[in-house]
PABA-664086 format. One record per residue: residue number from 0; y, z, x of N, C-alpha, C in turn; residue in three letters. Coordinates in steps of 0.05 Angstrom, whole numbers, plus 5000, padded with zeros to 4 digits. Atoms other than C-alpha are relative to their C-alpha. Example, Ala and Ser with C-alpha at 12.3 -4.5 7.8 and 13.67 -1.06 7.14 Angstrom:
<atoms>
ATOM, 0, 4976, 5000, 5018, 4910, 5156, 5246, 5024, 5000, 5018, ALA .
ATOM, 1, 4976, 4999, 4984, 4979, 5143, 5273, 5022, 5014, 4985, SER .
</atoms>
This chain:
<atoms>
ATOM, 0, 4988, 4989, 5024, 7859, 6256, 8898, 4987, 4988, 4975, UNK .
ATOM, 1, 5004, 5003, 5024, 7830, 6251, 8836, 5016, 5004, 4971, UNK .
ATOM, 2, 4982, 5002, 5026, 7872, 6227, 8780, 4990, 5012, 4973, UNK .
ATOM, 3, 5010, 4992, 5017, 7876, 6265, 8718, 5022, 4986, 4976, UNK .
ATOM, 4, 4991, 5012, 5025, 7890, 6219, 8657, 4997, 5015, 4973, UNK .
ATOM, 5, 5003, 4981, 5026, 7871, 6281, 8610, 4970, 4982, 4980, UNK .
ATOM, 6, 5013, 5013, 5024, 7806, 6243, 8583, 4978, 5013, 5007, UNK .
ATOM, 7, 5032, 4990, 4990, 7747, 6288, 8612, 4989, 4992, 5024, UNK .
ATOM, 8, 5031, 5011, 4985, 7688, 6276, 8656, 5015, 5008, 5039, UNK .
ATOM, 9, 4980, 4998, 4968, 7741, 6300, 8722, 4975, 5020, 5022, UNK .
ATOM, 10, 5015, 4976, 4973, 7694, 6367, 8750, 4976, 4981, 5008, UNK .
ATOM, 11, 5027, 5005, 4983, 7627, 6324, 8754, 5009, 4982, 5020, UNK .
ATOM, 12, 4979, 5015, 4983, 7674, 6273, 8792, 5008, 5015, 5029, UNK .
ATOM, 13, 4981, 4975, 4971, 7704, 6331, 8840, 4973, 5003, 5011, UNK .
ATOM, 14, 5032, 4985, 4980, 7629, 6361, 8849, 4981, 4981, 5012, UNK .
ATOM, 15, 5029, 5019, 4991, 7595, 6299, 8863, 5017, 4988, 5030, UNK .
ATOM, 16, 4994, 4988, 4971, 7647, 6296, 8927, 4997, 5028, 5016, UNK .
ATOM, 17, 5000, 4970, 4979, 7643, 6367, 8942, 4968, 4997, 5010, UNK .
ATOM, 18, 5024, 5001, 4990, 7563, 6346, 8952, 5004, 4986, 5022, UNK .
ATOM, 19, 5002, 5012, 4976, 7579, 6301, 9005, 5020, 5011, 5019, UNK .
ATOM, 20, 4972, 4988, 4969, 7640, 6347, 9041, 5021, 4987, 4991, UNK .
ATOM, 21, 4971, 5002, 5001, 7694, 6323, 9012, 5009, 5019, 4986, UNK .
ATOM, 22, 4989, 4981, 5015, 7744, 6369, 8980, 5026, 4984, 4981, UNK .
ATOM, 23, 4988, 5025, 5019, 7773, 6324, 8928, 5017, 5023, 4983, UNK .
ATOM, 24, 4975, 4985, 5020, 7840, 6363, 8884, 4990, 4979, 4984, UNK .
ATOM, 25, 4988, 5017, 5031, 7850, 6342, 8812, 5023, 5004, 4996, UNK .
ATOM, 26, 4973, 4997, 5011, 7918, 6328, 8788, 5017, 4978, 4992, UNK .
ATOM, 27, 4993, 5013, 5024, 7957, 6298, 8734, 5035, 4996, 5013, UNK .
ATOM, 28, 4979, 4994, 4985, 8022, 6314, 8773, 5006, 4969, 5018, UNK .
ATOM, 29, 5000, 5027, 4981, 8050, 6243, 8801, 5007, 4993, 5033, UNK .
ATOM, 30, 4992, 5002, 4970, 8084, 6260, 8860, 4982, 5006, 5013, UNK .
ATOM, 31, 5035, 4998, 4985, 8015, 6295, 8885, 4984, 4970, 5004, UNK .
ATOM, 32, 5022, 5026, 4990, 7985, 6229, 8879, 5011, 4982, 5011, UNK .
ATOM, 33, 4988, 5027, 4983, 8032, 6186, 8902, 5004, 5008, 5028, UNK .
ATOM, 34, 5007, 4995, 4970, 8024, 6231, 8971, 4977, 4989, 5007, UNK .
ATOM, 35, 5026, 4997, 4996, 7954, 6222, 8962, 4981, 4983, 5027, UNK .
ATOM, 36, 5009, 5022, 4985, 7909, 6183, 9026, 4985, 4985, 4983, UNK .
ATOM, 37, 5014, 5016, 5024, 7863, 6154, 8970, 5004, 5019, 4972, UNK .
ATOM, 38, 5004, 4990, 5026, 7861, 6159, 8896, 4972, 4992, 4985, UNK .
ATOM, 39, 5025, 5001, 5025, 7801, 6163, 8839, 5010, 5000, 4979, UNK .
ATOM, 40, 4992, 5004, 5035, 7816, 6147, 8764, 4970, 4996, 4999, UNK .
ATOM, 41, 5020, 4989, 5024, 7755, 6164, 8724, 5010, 5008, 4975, UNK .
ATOM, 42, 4992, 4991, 5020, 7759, 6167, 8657, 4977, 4992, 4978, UNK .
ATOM, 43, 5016, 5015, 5013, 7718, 6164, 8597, 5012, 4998, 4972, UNK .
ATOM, 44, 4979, 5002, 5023, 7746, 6150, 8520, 5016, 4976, 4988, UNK .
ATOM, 45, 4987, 5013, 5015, 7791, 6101, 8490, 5020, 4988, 5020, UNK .
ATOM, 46, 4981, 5009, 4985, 7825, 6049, 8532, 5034, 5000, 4989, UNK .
ATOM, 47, 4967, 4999, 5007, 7893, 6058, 8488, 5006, 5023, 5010, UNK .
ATOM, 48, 4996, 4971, 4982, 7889, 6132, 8502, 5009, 5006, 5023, UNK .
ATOM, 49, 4998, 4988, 4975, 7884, 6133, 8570, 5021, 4978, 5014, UNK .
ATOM, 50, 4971, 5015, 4993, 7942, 6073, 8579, 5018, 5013, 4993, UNK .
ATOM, 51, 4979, 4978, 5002, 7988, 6112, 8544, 5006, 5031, 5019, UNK .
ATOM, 52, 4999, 4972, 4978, 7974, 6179, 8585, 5013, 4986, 5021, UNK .
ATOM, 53, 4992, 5005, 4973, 7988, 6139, 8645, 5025, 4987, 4999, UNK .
ATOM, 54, 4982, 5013, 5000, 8045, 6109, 8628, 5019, 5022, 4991, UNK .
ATOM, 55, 4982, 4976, 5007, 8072, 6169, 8596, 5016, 5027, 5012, UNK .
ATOM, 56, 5010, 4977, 4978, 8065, 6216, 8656, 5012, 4986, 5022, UNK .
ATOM, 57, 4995, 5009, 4980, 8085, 6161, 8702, 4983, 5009, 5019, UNK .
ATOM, 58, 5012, 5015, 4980, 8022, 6158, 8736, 4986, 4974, 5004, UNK .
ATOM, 59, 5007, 5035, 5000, 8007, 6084, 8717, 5021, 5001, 5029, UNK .
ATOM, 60, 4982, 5004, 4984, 8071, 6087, 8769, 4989, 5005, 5028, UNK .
ATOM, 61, 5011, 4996, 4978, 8045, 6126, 8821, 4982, 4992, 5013, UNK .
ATOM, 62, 5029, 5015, 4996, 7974, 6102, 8820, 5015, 4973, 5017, UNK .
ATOM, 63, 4981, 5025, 4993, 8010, 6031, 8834, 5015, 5009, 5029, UNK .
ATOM, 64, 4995, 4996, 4969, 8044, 6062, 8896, 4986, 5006, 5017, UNK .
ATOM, 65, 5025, 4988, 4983, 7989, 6090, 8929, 4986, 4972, 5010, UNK .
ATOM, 66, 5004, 5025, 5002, 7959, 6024, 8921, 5012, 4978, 5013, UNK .
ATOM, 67, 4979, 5019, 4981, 8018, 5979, 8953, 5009, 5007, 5015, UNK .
ATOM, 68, 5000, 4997, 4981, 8014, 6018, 9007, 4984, 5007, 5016, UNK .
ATOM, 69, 5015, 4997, 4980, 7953, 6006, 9028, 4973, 5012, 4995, UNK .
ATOM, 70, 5008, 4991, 4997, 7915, 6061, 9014, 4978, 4999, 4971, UNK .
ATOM, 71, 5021, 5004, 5016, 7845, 6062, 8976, 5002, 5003, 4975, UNK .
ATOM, 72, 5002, 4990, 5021, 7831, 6064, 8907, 4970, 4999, 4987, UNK .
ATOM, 73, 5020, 5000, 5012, 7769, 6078, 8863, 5006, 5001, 4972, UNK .
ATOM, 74, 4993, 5006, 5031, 7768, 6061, 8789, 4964, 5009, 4988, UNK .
ATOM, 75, 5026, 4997, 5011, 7703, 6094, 8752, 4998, 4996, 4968, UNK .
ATOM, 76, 5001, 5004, 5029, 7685, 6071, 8682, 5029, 4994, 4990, UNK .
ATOM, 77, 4958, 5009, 5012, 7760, 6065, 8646, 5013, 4998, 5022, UNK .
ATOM, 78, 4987, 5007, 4975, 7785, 6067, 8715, 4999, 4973, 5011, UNK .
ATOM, 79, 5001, 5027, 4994, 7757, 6000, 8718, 5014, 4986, 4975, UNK .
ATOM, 80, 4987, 5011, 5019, 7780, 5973, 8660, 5029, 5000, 4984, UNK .
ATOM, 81, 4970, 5001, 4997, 7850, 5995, 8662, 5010, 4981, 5022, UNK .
ATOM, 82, 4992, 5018, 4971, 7851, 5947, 8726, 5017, 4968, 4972, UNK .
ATOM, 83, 4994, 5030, 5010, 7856, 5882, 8668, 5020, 5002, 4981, UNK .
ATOM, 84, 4976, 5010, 5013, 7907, 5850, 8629, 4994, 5021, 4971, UNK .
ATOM, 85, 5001, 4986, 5027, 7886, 5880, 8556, 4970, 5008, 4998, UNK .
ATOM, 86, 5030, 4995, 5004, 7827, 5905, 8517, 5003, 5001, 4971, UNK .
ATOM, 87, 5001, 4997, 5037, 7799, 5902, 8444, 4995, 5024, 4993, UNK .
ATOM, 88, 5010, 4982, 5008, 7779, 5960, 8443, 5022, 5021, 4973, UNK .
ATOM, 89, 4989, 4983, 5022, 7808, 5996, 8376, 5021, 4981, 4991, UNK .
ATOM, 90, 4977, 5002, 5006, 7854, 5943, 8364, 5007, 4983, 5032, UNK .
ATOM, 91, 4990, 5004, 4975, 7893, 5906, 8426, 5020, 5018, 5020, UNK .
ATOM, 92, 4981, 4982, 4985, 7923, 5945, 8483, 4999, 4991, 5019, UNK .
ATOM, 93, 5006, 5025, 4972, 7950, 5914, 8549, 4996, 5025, 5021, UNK .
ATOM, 94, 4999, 4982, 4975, 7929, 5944, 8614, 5010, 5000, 5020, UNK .
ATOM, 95, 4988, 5004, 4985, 7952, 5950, 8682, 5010, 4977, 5014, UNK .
ATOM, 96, 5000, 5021, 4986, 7947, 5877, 8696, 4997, 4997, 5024, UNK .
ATOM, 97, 5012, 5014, 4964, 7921, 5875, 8770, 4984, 4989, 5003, UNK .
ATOM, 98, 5016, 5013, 5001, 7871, 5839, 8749, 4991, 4986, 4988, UNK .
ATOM, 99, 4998, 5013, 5029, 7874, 5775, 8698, 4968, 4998, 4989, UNK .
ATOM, 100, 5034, 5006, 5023, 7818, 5780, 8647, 5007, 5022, 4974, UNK .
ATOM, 101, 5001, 4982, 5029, 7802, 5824, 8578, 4980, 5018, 5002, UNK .
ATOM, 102, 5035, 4984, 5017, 7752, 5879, 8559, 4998, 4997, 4977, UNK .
ATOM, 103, 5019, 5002, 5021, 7704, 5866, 8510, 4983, 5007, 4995, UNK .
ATOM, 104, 5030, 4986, 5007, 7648, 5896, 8463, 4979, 4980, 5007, UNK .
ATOM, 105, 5033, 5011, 4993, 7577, 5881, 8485, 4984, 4993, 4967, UNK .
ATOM, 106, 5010, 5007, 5019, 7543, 5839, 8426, 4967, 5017, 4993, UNK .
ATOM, 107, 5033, 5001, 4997, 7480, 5878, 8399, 4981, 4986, 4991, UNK .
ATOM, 108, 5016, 5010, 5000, 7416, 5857, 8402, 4975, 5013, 4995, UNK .
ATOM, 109, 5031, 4980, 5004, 7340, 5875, 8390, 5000, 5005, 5029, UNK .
ATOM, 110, 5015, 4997, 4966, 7339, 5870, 8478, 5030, 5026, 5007, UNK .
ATOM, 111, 4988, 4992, 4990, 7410, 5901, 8484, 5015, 5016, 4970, UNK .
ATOM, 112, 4988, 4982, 5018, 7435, 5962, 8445, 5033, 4999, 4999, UNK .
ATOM, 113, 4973, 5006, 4987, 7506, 5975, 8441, 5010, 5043, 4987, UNK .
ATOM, 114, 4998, 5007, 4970, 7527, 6026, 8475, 4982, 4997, 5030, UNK .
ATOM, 115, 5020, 5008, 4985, 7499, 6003, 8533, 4991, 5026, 5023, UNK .
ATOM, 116, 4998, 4973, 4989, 7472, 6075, 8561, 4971, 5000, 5018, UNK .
ATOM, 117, 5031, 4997, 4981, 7409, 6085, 8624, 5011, 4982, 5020, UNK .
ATOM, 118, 5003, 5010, 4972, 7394, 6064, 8686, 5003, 4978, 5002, UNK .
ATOM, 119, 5002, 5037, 4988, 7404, 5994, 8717, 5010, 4987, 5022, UNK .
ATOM, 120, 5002, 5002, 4978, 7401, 5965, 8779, 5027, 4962, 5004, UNK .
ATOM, 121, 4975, 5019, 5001, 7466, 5921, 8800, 4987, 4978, 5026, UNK .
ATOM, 122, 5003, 5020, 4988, 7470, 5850, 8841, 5035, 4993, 5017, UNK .
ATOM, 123, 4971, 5002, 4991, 7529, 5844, 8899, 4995, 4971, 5005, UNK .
ATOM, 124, 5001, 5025, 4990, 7543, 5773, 8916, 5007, 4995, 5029, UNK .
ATOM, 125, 4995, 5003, 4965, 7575, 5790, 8983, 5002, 5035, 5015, UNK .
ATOM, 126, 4996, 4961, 4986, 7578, 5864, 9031, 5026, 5012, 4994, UNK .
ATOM, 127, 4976, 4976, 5005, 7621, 5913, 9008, 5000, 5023, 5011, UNK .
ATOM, 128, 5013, 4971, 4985, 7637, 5974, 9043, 4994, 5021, 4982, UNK .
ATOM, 129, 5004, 4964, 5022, 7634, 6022, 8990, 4978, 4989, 4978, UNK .
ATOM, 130, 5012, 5010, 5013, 7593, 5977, 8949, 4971, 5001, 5009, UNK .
ATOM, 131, 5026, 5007, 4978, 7539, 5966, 9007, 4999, 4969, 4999, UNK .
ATOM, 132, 5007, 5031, 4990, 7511, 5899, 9029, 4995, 4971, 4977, UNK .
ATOM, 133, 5006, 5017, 5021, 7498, 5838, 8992, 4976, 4996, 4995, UNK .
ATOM, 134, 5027, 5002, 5013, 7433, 5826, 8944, 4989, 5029, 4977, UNK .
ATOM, 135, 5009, 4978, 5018, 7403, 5874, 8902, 5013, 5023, 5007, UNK .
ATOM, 136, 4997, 4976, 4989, 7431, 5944, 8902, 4986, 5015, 4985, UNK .
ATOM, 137, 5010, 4973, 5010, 7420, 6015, 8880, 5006, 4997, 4967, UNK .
ATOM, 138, 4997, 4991, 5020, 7411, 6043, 8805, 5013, 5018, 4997, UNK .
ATOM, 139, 4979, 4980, 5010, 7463, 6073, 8777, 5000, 4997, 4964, UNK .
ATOM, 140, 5003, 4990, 5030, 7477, 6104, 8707, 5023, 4996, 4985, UNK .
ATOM, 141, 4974, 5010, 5031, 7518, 6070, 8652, 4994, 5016, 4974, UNK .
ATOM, 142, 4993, 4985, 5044, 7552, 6092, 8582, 5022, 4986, 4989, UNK .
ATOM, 143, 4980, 5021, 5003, 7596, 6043, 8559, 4997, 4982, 4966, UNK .
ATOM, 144, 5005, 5031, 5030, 7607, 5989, 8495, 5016, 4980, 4998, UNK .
ATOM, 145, 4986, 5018, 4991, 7651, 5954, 8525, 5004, 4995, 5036, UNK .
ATOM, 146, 5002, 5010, 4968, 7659, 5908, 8595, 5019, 4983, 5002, UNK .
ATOM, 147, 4971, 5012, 4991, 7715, 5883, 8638, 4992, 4971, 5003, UNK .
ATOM, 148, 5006, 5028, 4993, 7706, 5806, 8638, 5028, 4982, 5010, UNK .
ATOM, 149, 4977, 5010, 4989, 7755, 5785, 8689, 5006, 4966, 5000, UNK .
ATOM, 150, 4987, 5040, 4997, 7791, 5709, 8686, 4987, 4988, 5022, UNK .
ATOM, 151, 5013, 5012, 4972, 7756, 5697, 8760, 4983, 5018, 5005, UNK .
ATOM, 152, 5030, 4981, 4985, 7687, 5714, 8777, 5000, 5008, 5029, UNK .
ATOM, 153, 4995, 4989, 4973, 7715, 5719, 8844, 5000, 5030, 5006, UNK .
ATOM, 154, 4995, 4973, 5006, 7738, 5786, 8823, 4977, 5025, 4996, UNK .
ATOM, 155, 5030, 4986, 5003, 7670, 5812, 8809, 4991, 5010, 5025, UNK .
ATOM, 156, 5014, 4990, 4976, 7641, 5851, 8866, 4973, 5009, 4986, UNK .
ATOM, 157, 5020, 4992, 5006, 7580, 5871, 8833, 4990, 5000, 4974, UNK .
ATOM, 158, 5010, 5007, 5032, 7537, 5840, 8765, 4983, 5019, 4988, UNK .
ATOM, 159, 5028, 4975, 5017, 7487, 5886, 8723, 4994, 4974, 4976, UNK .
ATOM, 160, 5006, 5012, 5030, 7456, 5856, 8651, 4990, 5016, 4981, UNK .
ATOM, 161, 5007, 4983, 5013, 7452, 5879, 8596, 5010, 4979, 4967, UNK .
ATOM, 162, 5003, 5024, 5025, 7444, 5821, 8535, 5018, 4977, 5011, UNK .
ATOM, 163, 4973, 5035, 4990, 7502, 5778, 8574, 5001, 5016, 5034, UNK .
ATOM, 164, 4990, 4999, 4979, 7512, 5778, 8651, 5031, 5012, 5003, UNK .
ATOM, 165, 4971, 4995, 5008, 7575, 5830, 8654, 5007, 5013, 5033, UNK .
ATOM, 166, 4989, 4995, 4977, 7620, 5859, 8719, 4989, 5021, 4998, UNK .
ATOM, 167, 5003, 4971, 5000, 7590, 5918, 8737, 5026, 5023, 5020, UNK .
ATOM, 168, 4972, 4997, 4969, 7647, 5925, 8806, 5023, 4977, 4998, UNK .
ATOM, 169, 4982, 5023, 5002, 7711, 5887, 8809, 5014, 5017, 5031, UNK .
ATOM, 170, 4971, 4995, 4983, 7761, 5889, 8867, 5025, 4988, 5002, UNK .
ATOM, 171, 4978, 5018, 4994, 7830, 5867, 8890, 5014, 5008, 5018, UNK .
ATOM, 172, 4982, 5008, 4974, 7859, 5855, 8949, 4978, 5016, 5019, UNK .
ATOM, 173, 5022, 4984, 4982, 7829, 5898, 9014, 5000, 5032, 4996, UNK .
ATOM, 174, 5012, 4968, 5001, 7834, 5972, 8982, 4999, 5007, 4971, UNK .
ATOM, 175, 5000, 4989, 5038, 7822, 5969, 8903, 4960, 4989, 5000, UNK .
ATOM, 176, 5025, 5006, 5005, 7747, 5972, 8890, 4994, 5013, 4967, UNK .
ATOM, 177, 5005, 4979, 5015, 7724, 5999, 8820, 4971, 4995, 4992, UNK .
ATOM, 178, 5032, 5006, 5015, 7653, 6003, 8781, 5002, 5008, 4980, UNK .
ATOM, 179, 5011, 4985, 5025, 7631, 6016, 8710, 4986, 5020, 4998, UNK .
ATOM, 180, 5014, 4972, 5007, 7576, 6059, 8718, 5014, 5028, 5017, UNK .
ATOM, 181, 4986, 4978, 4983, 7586, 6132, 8742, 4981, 5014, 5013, UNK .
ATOM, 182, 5013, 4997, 4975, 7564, 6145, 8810, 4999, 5034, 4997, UNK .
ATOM, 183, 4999, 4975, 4997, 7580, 6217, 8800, 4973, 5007, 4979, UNK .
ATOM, 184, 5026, 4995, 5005, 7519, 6218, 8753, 4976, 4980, 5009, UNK .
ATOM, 185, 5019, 5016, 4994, 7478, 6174, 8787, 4988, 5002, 5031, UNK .
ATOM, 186, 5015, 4985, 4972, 7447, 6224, 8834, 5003, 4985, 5038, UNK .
ATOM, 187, 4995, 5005, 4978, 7431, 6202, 8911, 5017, 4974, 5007, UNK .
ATOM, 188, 4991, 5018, 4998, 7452, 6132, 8899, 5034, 4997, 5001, UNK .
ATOM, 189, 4977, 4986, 5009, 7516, 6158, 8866, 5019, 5006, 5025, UNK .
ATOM, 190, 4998, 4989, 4980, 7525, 6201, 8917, 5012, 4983, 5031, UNK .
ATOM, 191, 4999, 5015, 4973, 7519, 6155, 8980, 5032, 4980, 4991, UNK .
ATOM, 192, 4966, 5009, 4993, 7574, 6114, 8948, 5029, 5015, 4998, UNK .
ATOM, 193, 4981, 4971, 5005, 7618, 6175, 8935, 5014, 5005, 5032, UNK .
ATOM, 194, 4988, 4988, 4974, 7619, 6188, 9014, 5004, 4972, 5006, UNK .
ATOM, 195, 4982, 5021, 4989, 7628, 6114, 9036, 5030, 5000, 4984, UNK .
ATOM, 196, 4970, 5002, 4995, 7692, 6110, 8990, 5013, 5021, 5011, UNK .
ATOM, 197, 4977, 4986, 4979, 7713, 6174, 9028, 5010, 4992, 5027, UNK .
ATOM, 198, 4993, 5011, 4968, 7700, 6143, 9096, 5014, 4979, 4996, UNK .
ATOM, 199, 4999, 5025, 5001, 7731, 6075, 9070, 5035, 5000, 5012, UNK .
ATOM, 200, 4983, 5010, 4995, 7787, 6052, 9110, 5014, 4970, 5007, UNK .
ATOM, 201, 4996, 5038, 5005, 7812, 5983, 9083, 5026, 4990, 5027, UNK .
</atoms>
């Protein structure tokens, strides 16, 4: 099930499962997701925005059940960064807290623009299933100007750079995985992790 927080970017999301066979619904509707066997939050926009929607709608709620019982989650771009305590973004706004840390803007630079937008190739520290193995991975495609910088690097499942060493993947516990960039545009690579989190049973 693919969560709809009302912020965009949902059909390339749906179609970049329907390429690998899944048949992924969208819906905004909480009790649908709190059936759901896994959920997706994708979002792109304004972290106050898309806290309020979810909280407003009571699917901050549902999301959260789905979750404490077990069952997978994927967090893409704001989907990751609703995982932490707050964010600066526009001002302070707290987030879901499942994961102590802050988002913050990326400083620019003559080496690092801001936002931080193109290709770039991430670093896992240990095997993930939906992530893949540990050491170098695949390129995937960021858009971002801000990064989740969690309280424990433990939390990090996967680094990128881009003027400062930032989280590119975070997880928590054995079925919350999320990433910054978006796999749904980031063709075969994209793709391949698209169908492991379908197959992923934590």
């Amino acid at each position: 099930m693919i969560v709809d927080p009302g912020l965009g970017n949902l059909r390339s999301v749906q179609k970049g499962f329907e390429q690998v066979g899944v048949d992924a619904r969208v819906s905004a509707d909480p009790d649908l997701v709190r059936g759901a066997d896994r959920v997706v939050l994708p979002g792109v926009g304004a972290f106050g925005d898309c806290m309020e929607t979810l909280r407003r709608t009571g699917l901050a709620d549902a999301v959260r059940e789905v979750v404490d019982a077990g069952r997978p989650y994927l967090g893409i771009c704001l989907g990751l960064q609703v995982l932490l305590d707050d964010s600066e973004e526009f001002g302070r706004h707290d987030g879901l807290g499942w994961i102590p840390g802050s988002v913050v803007k990326f400083q620019a630079s003559p080496d690092a623009k801001v936002p931080h937008m193109g290709w770039n190739r991430i670093r896992r520290p240990a095997d993930h299933p939906v992530l893949g193995p540990e050491g170098l991975g695949e390129h995937y495609y960021f858009v971002h100007s801000y990064y989740a910088e969690p309280a424990d690097s433990g939390a990090v499942a996967a680094w990128c750079d881009h003027g400062v060493e930032f989280a590119a993947a975070v997880t928590r516990g054995a079925n919350v995985v999320a990433v910054q960039f978006h796999p749904e545009k980031s063709q075969a690579d994209g793709l391949r992790l698209l169908e492991r989190f379908s197959r992923w049973a934590p």
